[in-house]
N, C-alpha and C positions, 0 to 999 in steps of 0.2 A: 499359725504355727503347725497345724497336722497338714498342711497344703508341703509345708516344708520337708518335715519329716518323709511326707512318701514319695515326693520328689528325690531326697537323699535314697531312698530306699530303692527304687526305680533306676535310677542312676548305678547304682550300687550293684543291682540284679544281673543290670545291661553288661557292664564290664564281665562280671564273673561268667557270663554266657558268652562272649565274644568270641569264644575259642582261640587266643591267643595260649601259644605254646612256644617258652622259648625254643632257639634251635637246636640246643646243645643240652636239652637236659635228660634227653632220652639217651640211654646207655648204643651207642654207636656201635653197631658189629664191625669189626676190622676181619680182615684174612692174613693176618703176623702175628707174631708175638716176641721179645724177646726174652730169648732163653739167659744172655747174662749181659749183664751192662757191669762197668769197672772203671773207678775213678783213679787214672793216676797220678795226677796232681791237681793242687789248685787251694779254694775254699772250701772247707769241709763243711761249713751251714749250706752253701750253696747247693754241693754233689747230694747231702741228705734232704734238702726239700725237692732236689730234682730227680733222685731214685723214690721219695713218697708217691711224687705226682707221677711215676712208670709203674708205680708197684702192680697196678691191675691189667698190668700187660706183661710181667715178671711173669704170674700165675697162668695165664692162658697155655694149651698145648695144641691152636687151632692154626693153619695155615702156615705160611711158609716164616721160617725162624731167623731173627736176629740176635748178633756179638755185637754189643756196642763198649767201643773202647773210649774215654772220655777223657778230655783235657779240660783245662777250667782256669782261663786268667780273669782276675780279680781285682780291682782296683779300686780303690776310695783317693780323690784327688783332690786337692782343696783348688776352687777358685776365685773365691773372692776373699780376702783377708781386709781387716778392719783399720784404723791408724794404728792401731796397738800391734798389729800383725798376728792377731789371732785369726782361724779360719770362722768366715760367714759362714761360706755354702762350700757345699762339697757336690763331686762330679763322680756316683756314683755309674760302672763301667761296670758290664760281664764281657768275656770273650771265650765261646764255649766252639772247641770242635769234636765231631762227633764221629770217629770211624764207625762205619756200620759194612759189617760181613754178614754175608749169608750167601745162599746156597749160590755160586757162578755170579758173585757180587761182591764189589767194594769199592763201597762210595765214601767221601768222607764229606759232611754238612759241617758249615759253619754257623752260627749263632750268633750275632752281637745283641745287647740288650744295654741301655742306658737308664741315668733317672739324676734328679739332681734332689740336693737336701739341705736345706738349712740346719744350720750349728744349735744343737740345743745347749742350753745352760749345764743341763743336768745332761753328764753320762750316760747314765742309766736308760733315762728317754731317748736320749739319742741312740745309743748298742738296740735298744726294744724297736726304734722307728726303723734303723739298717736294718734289723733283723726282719719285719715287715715288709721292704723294698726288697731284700731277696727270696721272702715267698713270693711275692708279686712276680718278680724276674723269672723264679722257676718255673712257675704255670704260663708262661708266657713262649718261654724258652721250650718247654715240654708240646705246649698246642702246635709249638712251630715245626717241631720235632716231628711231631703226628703227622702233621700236614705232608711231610718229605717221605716218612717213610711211607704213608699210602699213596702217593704219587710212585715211588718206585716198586710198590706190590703190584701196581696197574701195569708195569711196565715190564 
């Protein structure tokens, strides 16, 4: 039994020394920031999970500046219905474009983001689980975001 334990504990030691660090948890220095981003249509849960997950690039005044102007189609699609013809699953869909101005630039990035969901009983669970899939979508949509606009600070 104590052969065990400090085996467990040895095992346990190893890991925590490995030095694994994920990639993404140290705060990234960028050279942009944007100065204002503006939702003119679309899903309003969507634009506010996807201006939280901008918001620490809102507050920067480091590098060179972006106006991002946003569009945001939205869609929940049922595809499978049952013999009753109520919906199983559903084909949730983002389609998000992103005009981005800054100084002697304007590019406009597009964004698609998919997900699929089964039909809950309950409402409620189901509105909580969408609302779920579109944090998911936002931080996804936003890392994608990131990726474009540092490739065009390079550039």
């Amino acid at each position: 039994m104590m052969k065990k334990i400090s085996l467990i504990f040895l095992i346990l030691l190893f890991f925590q020394n490995c030095g694994y660090t994920p990639i993404y948890s140290k705060n990234q220095n960028v050279d942009f920031y944007i100065e204002s981003i503006t939702f003119n249509d679309g899903d309003d849960d969507l634009a506010e999970h996807i201006k939280f997950n901008l918001n620490k690039y809102l507050n920067q005044k480091d590098g060179k500046k972006y106006k991002i102007n946003t569009s945001i189609e939205y869609k929940k699609i049922e595809t499978n219905k049952n013999t009753l013809g109520e919906a199983e699953e559903y084909d949730l869909s983002s389609n998000i474009i992103f005009k981005i101005e800054g100084d002697n630039l304007s590019e406009i990035i597009k964004i698609k983001e998919s997900s699929k969901m089964d039909n809950f009983n309950d409402e409620f669970e189901e509105r909580e689980y969408e609302q779920i899939v579109k944090k998911s979508m936002a931080r996804s949509i936003v890392s994608k975001l990131l990726i474009q606009l540092s490739r065009l600070n390079v550039n």
